[in-house]
C-alpha positions in Angstrom: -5.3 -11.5 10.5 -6.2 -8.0 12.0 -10.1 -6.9 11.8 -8.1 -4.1 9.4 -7.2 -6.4 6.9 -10.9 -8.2 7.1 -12.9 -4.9 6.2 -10.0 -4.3 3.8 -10.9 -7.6 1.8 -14.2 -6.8 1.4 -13.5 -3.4 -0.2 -13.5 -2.6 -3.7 -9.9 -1.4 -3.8 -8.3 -4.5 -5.1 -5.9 -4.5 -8.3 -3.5 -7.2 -10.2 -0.3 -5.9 -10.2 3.1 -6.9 -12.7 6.5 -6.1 -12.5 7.8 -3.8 -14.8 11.2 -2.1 -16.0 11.3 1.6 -16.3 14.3 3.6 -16.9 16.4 0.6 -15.7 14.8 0.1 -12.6 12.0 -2.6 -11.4 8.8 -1.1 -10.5 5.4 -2.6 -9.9 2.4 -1.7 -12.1 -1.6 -2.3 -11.6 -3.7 -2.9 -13.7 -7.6 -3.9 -13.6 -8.9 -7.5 -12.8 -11.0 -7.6 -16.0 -7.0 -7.3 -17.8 -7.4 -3.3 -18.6 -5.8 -0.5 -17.2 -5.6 0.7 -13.3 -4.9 3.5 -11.6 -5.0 4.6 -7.7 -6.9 7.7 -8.4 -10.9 8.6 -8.0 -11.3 8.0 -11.8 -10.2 3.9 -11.6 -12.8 3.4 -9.2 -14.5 1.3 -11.6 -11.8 -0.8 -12.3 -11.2 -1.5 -8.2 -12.5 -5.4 -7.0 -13.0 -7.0 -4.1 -9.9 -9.3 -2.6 -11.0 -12.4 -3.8 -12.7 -11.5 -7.0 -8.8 -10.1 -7.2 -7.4 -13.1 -6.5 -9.9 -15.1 -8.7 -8.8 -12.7 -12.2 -5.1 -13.5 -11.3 -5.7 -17.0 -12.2 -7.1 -15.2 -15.7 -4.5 -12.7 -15.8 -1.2 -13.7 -15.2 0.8 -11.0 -13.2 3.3 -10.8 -10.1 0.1 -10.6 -7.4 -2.4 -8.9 -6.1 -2.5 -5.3 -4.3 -5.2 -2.4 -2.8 -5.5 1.1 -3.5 -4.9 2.8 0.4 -8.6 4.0 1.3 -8.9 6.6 3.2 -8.8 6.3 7.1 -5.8 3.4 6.6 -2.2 3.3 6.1 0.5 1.3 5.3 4.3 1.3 6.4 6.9 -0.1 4.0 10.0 -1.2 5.9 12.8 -2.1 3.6 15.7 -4.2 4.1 15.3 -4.6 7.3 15.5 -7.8 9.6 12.3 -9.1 11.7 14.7 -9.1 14.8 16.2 -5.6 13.7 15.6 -3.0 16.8 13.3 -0.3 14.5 11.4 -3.2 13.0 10.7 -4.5 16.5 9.3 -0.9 18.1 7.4 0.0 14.8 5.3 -3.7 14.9 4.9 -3.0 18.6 3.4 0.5 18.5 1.5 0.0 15.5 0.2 -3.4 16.7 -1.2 -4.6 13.4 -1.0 -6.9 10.5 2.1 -7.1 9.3 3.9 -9.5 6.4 6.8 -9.6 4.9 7.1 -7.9 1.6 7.1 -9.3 -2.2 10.6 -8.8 -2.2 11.4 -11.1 1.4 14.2 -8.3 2.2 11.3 -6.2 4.0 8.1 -5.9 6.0 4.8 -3.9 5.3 2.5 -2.8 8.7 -1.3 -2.0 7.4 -3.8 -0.8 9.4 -6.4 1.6 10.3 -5.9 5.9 11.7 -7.8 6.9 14.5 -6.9 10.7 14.3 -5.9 11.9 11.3 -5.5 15.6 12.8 -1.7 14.4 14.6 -0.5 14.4 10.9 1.6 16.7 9.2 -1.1 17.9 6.4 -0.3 20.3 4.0 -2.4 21.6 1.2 -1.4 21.9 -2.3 -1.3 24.4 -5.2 -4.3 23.2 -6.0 -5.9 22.6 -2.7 -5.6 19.7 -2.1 -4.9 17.8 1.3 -1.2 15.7 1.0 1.1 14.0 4.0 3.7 16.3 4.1 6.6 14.4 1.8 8.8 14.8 4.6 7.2 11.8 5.9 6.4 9.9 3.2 9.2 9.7 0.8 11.9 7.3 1.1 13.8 7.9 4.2 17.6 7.0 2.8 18.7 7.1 6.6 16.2 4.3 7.9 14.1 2.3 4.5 11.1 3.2 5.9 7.8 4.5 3.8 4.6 5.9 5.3 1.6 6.2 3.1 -2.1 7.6 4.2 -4.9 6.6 2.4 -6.4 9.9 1.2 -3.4 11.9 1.3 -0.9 9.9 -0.6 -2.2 8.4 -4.0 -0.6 4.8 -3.7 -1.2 1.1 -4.2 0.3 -1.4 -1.8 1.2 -5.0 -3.0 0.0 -7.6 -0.4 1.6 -10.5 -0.1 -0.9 -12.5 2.3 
């Protein structure tokens, strides 16, 4: 396990998660360790637990896992559908050289870790001032089932399959 994914255990960024269908289609949903409601924003805080105390509710609270809001300063990559040995999986675990695992799903592989400069990103600021990833980068690429998500500049939860 990467000295990434240590530090991120002992942070209180940890949600249960279920699987839910909305408008048709699958899509995971946290929610809080105590059994309430989650979000990924500043105003769940609260609600966010340490891995294991994470892990410890799910035996309470039966849902599809466990996950982590992003923090700042980390990201995660999503790779979907996508083979271990395929050539893009293979350059993306080398240059990123951290924990990886393969996804809830089995058809994919998510990359967490931690930024060392966030000032080589493509930052743009809101309506509302406020810093984002540019969703060039972030939204689903259709051409190559890859995700990027910045802790601090994307509002997500990842689902961590261990």
């Amino acid at each position: 396990m990467s000295d990434a994914m240590r530090e991120l255990k002992d942070m209180r960024i940890w949600v249960l998660w279920h699987m839910d269908v909305r408008g048709g289609k699958q899509t995971k949903v946290p929610f809080a360790a105590g059994g309430g409601a989650t979000g990924t924003n500043e105003a769940y805080r609260n609600t966010w637990v340490t891995y294991d105390e994470a892990v410890a509710a799910s035996k309470s609270y039966p849902g599809s896992g466990v996950g982590f809001i992003i923090p700042e300063g980390y990201f995660f990559l999503d790779i979907d559908h996508r083979d271990l040995r395929d050539a893009l999986v293979q350059l993306l675990m080398e240059r990123f050289n951290s924990y990886t695992e393969r996804s809830n799903s089995g058809n994919g592989l998510h990359i967490y870790g931690k930024i060392t400069d966030l000032s080589i990103l493509p930052i743009i600021t809101d309506s509302n001032g406020k810093k984002k990833l540019d969703k060039a980068f972030y939204t689903k690429n259709p051409n190559n089932q890859v995700e990027l998500y910045i802790g601090g500049l994307t509002n997500r939860f990842a689902v961590y399959t261990g």
